[in-house]
Backbone bond lengths (Angstrom), bond angles and torsions (degrees), N, CA, C in turn:
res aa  C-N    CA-C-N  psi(-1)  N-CA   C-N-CA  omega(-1)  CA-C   N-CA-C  phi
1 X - - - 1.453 - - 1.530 109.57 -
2 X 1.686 122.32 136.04 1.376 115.39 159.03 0.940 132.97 -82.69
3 X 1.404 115.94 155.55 1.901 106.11 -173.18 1.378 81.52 -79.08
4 X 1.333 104.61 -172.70 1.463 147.72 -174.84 1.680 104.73 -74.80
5 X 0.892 128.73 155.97 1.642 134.43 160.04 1.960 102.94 -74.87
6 X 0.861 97.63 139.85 1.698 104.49 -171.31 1.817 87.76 -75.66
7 X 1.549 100.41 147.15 1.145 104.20 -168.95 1.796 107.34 -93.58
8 X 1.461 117.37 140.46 1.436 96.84 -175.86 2.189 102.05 -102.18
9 X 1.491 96.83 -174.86 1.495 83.10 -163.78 2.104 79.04 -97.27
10 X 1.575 101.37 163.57 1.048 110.18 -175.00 1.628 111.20 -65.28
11 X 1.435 119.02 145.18 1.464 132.53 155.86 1.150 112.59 -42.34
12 X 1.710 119.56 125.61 1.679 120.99 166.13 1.211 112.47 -53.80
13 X 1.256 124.06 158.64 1.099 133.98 155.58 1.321 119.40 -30.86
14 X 0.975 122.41 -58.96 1.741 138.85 -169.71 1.121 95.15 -107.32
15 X 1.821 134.70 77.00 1.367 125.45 -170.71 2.235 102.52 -68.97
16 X 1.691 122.21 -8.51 0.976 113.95 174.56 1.731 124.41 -88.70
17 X 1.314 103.87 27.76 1.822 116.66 -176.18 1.306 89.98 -37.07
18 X 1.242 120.20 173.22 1.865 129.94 150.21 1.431 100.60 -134.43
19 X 0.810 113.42 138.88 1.789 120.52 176.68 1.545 103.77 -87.63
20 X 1.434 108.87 -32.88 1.577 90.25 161.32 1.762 139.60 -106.63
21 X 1.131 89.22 42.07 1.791 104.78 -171.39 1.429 97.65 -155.04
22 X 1.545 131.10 55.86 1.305 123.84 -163.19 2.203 94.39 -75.46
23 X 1.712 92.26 172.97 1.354 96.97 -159.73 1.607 95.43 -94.33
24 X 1.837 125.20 150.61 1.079 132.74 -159.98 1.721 110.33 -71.69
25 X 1.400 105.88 -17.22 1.063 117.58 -109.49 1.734 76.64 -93.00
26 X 1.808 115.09 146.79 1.156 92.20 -167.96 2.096 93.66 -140.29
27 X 1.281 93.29 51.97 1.599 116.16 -169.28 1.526 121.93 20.47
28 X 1.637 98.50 56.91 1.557 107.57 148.92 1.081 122.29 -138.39
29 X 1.312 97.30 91.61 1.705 129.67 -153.01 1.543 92.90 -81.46
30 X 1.655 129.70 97.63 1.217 114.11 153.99 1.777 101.52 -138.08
31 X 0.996 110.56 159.06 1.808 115.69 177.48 1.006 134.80 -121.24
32 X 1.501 125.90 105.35 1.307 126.59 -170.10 1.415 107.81 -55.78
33 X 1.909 104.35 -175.45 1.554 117.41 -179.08 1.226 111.29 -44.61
34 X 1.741 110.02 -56.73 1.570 112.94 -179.95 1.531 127.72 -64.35
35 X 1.385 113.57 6.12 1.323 122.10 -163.21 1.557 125.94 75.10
36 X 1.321 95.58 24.50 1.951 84.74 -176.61 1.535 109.40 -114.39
37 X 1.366 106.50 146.42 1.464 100.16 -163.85 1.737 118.85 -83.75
38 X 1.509 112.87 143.49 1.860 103.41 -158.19 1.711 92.57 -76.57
39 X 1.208 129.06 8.07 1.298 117.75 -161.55 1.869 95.89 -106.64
40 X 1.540 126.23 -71.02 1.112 136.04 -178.53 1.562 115.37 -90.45
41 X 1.131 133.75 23.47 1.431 154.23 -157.69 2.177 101.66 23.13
42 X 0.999 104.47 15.48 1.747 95.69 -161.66 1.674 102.42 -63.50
43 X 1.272 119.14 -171.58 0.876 112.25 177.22 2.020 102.18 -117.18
44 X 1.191 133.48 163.48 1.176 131.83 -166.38 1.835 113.02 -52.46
45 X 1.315 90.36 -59.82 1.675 104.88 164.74 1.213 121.65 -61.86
46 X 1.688 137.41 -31.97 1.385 113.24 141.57 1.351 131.99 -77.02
47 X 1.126 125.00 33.86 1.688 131.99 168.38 1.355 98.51 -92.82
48 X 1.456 111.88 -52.67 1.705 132.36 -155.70 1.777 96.23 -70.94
49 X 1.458 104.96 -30.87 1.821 99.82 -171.42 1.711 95.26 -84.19
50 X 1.061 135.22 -48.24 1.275 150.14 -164.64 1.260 106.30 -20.71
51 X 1.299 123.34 -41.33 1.565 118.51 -167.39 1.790 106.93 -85.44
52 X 1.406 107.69 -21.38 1.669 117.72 -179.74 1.557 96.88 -95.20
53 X 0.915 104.30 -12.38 2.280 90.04 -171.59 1.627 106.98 -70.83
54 X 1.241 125.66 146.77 1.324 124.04 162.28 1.657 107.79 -86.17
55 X 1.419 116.67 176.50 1.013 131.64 -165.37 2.107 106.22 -60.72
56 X 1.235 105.78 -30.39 1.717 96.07 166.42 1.258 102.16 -50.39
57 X 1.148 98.13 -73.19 1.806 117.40 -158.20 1.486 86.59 -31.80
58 X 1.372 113.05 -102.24 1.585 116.03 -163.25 1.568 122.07 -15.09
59 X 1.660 105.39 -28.66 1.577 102.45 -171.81 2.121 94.97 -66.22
60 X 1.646 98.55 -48.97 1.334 94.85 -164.45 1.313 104.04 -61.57
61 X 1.227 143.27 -14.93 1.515 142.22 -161.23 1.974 108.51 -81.15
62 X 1.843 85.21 -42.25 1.503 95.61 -158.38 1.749 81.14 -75.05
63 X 0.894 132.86 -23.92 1.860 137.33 -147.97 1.418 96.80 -80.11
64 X 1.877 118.24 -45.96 1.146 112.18 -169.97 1.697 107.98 -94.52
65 X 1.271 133.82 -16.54 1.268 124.99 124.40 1.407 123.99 -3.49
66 X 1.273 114.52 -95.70 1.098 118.36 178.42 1.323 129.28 -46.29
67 X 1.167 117.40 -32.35 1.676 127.26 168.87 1.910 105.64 -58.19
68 X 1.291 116.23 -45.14 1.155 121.65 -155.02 1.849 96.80 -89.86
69 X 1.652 99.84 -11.91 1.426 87.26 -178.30 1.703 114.05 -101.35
70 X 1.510 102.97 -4.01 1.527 123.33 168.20 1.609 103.72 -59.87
71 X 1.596 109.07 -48.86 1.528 96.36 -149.37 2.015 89.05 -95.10
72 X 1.155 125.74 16.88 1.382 135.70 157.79 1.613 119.99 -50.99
């Protein structure tokens, strides 16, 4: 008899997480006129790239975030 195939644990959702570029995002998803969200300051189009960016990208994403949530 064969055993079984060892079972693996399921794929995240977002199998591209980074553990070191975690996401801003802190689920209060609403969007101003300009499109930027009042919760993670991003802008709409960096939400939408977020899941394709590598770990640069995200630094510059989360960076200009933060700039935009300074002058808030």
């Amino acid at each position: 008899m064969t055993e079984p195939a060892p079972v693996r644990p399921p794929k995240p959702l977002f199998s591209n997480v980074s553990p070191a570029v975690p996401s801003p995002c802190i689920s209060f998803c609403r969007l101003d006129e300009q499109k930027v969200c009042h919760g993670c300051f991003r802008h709409v189009e960096d939400i939408r790239e977020w899941r394709s960016a590598d770990d640069a990208r995200r630094r510059v994403i989360c960076a200009e975030a933060e700039q935009r949530k300074a002058r808030a």
